[in-house]
C-alpha positions in Angstrom: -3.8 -10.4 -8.8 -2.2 -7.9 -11.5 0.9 -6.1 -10.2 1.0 -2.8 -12.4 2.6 -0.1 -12.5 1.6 3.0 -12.6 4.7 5.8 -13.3 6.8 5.2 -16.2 8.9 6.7 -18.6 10.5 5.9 -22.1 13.7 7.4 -23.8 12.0 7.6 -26.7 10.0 10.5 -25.3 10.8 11.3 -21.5 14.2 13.8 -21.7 15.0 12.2 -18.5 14.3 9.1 -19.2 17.5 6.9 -19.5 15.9 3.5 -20.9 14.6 2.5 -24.1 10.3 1.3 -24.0 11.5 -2.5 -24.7 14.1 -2.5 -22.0 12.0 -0.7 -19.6 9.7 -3.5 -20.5 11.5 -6.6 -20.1 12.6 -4.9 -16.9 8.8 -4.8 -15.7 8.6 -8.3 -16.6 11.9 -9.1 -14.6 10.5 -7.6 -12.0 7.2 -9.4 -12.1 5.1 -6.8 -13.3 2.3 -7.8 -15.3 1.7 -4.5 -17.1 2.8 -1.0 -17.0 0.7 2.8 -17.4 3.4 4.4 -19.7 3.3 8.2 -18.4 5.5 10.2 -20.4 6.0 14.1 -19.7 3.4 15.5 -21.4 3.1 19.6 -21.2 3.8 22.5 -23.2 7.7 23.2 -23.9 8.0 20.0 -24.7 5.5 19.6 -27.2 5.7 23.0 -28.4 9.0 22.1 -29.7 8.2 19.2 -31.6 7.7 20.7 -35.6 4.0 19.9 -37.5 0.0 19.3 -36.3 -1.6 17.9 -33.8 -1.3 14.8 -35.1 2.6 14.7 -35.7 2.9 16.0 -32.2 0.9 12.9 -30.8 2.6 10.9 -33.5 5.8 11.7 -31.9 4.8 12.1 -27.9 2.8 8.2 -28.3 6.2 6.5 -29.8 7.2 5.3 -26.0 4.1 4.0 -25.4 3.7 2.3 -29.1 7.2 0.6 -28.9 6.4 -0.6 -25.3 2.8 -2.0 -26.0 4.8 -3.5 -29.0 7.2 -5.3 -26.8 5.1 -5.7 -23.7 2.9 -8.3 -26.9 5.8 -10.3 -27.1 6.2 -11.2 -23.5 2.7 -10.9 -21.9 3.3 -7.5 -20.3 0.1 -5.4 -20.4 0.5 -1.7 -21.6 -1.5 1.3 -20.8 -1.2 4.6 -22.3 -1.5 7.3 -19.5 0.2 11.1 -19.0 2.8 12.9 -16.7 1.0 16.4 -17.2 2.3 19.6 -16.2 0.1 23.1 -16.7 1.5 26.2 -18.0 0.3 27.4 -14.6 3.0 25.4 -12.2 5.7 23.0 -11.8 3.3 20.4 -10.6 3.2 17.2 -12.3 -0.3 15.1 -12.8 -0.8 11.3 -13.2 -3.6 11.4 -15.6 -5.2 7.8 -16.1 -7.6 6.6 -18.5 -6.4 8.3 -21.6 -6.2 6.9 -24.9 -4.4 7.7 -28.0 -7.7 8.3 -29.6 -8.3 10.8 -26.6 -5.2 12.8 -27.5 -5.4 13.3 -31.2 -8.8 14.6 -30.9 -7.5 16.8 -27.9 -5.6 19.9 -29.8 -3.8 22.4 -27.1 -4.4 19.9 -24.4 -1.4 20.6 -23.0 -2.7 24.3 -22.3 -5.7 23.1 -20.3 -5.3 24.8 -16.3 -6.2 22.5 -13.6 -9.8 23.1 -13.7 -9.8 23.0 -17.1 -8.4 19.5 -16.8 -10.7 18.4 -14.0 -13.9 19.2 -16.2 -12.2 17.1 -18.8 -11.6 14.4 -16.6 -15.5 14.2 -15.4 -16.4 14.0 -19.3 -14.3 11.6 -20.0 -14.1 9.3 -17.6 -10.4 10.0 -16.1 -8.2 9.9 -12.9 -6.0 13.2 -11.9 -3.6 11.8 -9.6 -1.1 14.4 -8.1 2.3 13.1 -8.7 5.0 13.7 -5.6 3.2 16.7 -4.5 6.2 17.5 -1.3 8.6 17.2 -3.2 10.8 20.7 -3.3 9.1 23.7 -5.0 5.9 22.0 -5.5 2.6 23.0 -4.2 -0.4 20.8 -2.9 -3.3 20.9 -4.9 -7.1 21.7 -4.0 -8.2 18.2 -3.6 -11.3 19.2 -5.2 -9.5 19.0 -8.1 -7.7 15.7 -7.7 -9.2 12.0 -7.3 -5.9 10.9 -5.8 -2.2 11.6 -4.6 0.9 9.3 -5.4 1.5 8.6 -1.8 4.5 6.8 -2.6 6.6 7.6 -5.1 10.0 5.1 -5.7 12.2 7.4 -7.3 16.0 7.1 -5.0 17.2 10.4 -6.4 14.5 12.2 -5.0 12.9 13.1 -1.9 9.3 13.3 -2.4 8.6 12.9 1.5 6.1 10.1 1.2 4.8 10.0 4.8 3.8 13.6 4.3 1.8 13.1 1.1 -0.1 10.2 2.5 -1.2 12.7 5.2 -2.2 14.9 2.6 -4.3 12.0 1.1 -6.1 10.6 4.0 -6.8 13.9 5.4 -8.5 14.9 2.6 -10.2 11.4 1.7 -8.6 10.7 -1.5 -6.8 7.6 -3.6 -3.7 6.4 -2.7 -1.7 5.7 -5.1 2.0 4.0 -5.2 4.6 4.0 -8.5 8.0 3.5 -9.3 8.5 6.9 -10.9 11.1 4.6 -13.6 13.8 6.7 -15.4 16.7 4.4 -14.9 17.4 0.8 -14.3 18.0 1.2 -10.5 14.3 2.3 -10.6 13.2 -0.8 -11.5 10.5 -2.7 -8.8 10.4 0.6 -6.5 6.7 1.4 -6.6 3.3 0.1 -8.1 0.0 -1.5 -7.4 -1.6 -4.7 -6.8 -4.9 -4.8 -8.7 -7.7 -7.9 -8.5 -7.8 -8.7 -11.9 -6.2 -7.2 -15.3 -7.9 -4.5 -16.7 -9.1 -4.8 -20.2 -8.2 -1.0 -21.4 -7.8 2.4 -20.2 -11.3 2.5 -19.1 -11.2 -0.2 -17.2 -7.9 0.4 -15.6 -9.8 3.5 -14.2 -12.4 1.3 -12.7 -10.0 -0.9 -11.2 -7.3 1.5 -9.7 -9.5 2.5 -6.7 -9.9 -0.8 -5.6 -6.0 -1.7 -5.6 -3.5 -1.8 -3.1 -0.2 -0.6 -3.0 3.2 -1.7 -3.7 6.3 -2.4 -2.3 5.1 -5.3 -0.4 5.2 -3.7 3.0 2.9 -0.8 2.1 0.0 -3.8 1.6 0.3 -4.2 5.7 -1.8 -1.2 5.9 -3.4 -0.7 2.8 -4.5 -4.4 1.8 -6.5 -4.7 -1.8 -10.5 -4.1 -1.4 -12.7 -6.5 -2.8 -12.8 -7.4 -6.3 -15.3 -5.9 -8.6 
């Protein structure tokens, strides 16, 4: 089994991030973690005010992910790029999975896409829209035609994302469950993830793999116990 997971962030990019991508990854492998979906905040004041292209913007938003691949080399910890995304439209925040860096730098005003912008995207290209925390205060539920899945369980102790409710949400509306630490500081550390049957090769593969996962902490696999391996 491959523990990942799923909802990361790095100070190198994430303002609220608190620890440094090699940290955060020797914490993952602390922690038993065999790999990690970096999901830096990814939307449009922050990228508007990084200076230059495309390209120096990517440059700049991929450095979290680039040092914690880097790292996660060194000490067997398996690193995914992935997205935080949040429209111009709302406060919501997306789990996008199944990105790549190549995907980004050929994606200009990306972070200007509306939800069913992104959703046509995703069917092109192969990826996951995952609403992040969606009961959490002053957000909104999505149309699930829009989503493939809901974090159901979000970690995060500073925060009251309500997770019973959200995993209502999901089941009622027959879509992935999905469970992640949400890690900006070392207490975060272990709170959240998922249990995959094997390690996925790359991004694509990841996206293959996630709906057959189950979900971490331990308990939640009592009632949501990992399908059958592909």
């Amino acid at each position: 089994m491959f523990r990942l997971e799923t909802h990361c962030h790095t100070a190198e990019v994430s303002r609220c991030g608190k620890v440094p991508a090699a940290q955060l990854v020797e914490e993952l492998r602390r922690s038993g973690f065999d790999g990690a979906v970096i999901t830096d905040h990814f939307y449009h004041g922050y990228l508007d005010a990084i200076p230059g292209s495309w390209n120096d913007k990517m440059d700049h938003y991929l450095a979290g992910y680039s040092a914690a691949r880097e790292a996660g080399e060194k000490v067997g910890v398996r690193i995914y790029c992935g997205l935080e995304f949040r429209t111009t439209e709302s406060p919501n925040d997306y789990l996008i999975f199944g990105v790549t860096p190549e995907l980004l730098y050929a994606a200009p005003e990306l972070h200007r896409l509306s939800i069913p912008e992104l959703r046509g995207l995703a069917d092109r290209a192969g990826l996951l829209i995952v609403q992040a925390h969606p009961f959490r205060t002053g957000l909104f539920r999505e149309d699930p035609a829009m989503l493939d899945g809901v974090e159901v369980y979000n970690g995060n102790a500073r925060h009251d994302s309500r997770n019973n409710e959200a995993l209502r949400f999901a089941q009622e509306n027959g879509l992935l469950l999905f469970s992640g630490s949400d890690h900006h500081q070392t207490e975060d550390r272990g709170r959240g993830g998922m249990v995959l049957p094997r390690e996925p090769k790359d991004e694509a593969d990841l996206v293959r793999l996630l709906p057959l996962g189950g979900l971490l902490p331990d308990i939640l696999l009592n009632f949501f116990p990992p399908k059958t391996e592909l």
